[in-house]
N, C-alpha and C positions, 0 to 999 in steps of 0.2 A: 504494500500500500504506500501512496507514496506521498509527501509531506503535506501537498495541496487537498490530495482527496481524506485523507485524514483532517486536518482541518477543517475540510469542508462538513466532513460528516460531524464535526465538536459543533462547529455553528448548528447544523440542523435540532442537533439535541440540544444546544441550550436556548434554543428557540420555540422550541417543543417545551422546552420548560418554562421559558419564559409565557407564554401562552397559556401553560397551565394556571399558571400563579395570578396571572390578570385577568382569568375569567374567573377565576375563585374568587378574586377580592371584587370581583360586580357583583355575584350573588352574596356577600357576605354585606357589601355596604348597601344593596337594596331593600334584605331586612333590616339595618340599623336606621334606615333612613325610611323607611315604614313607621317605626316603631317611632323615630325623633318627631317625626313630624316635621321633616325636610322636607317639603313637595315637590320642592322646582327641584332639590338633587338630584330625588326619587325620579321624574320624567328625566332628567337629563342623562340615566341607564340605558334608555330608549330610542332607540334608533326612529326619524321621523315617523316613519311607518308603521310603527312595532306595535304588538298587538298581546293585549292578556286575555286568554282565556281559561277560564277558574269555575269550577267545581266546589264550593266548599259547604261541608255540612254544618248546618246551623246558621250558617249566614244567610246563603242562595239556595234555595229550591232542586233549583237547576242549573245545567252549567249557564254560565253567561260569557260573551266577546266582548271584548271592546275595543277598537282599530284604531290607530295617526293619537296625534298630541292631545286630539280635541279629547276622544274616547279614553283616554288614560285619565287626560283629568277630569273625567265625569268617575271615571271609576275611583277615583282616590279622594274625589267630593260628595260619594254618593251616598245620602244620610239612610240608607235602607243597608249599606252594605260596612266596610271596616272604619267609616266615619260617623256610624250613627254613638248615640250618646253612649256614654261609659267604653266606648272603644277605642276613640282618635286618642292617642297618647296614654292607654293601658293597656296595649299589648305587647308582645314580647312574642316575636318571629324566630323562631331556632333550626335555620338549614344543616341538614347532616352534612358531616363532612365525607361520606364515603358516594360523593359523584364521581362518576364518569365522564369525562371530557373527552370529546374527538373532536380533532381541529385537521379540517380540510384549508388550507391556505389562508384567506380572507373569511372561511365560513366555520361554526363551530357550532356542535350540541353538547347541552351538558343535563344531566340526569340525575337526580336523587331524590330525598324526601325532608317533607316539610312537617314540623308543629308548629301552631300558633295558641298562646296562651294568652289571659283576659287577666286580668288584676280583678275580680269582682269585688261585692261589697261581703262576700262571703269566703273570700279567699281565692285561687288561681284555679282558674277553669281551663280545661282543653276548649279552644271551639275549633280546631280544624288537625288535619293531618293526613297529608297528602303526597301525591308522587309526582316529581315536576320532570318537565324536558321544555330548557331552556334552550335556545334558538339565537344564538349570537351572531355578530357581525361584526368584521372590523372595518370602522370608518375613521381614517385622517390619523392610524395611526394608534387609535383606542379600542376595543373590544363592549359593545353597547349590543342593549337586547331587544334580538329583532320581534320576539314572542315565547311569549312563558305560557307552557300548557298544565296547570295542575289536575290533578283526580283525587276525591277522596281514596286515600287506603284502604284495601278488600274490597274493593271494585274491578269489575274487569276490565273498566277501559281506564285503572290505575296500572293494573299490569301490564295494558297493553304501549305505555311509555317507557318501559324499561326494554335497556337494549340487549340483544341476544345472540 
């Protein structure tokens, strides 16, 4: 092997790594910035386009979307959903750390599972827990999310986001 193609291959892997590490730390600061009550952070994860679509039990019925800038902040203004009363700034988002990350060039999915916890007037309630496949994208340099899929846990179309 020779001096170039070994180098070549150290860049590949510490790019791979590097890769890893920046898309962990957007799913890491999207729930802290959930939880602060950073909004404009929170949307600036999002790539123009980007899209949440969330399943979660005890909040929503059913699953719901929401598309572009507009749709996000209907979703993170939305007094029926994680800004109705007793919830904007008493929960507590806790992503697993055992995702999965695959990073095709510029495009990446990442995959694991979520709790979300409520501070009630009774003490710390579960109200979700879920399995996410996150849909990244790097633009200008950053890795920002082009759409997060959650499913509540023991569901089959929770299983059907983990990768195989």
């Amino acid at each position: 092997m020779t001096t170039e193609s070994r180098i070549g291959a150290l860049e590949a892997r510490l790019q791979a790594l590097v890769d890893d590490l920046e898309i962990r730390n957007v799913l890491s600061r999207y729930g802290y910035y959930a939880d602060a009550c950073l909004d404009e952070e929170y949307l600036a994860l999002y790539t123009d386009d980007g899209a949440m679509d969330l399943a979660m039990a005890g909040v929503y019925a059913e699953a719901r979307r929401w598309e572009g800038a507009d749709g996000l902040r209907d979703f993170i203004t939305d007094p029926a959903g994680s800004h109705r009363p007793g919830y904007y700034g008493h929960t507590l988002h806790l992503l697993s750390q055992n995702v999965v990350v695959t990073v095709s060039g510029d495009d990446a999915v990442a995959t694991g599972y979520s709790i979300v916890l409520r501070q009630a007037e009774t003490g710390i309630e579960t109200i979700g827990a879920g399995t996410n496949r996150w849909t990244l994208r790097r633009e200008h340099g950053a890795w920002k999310i082009s759409e997060r899929v959650r499913r509540n846990v023991g569901t089959p179309e929770s299983r059907e986001l983990l990768p195989r």
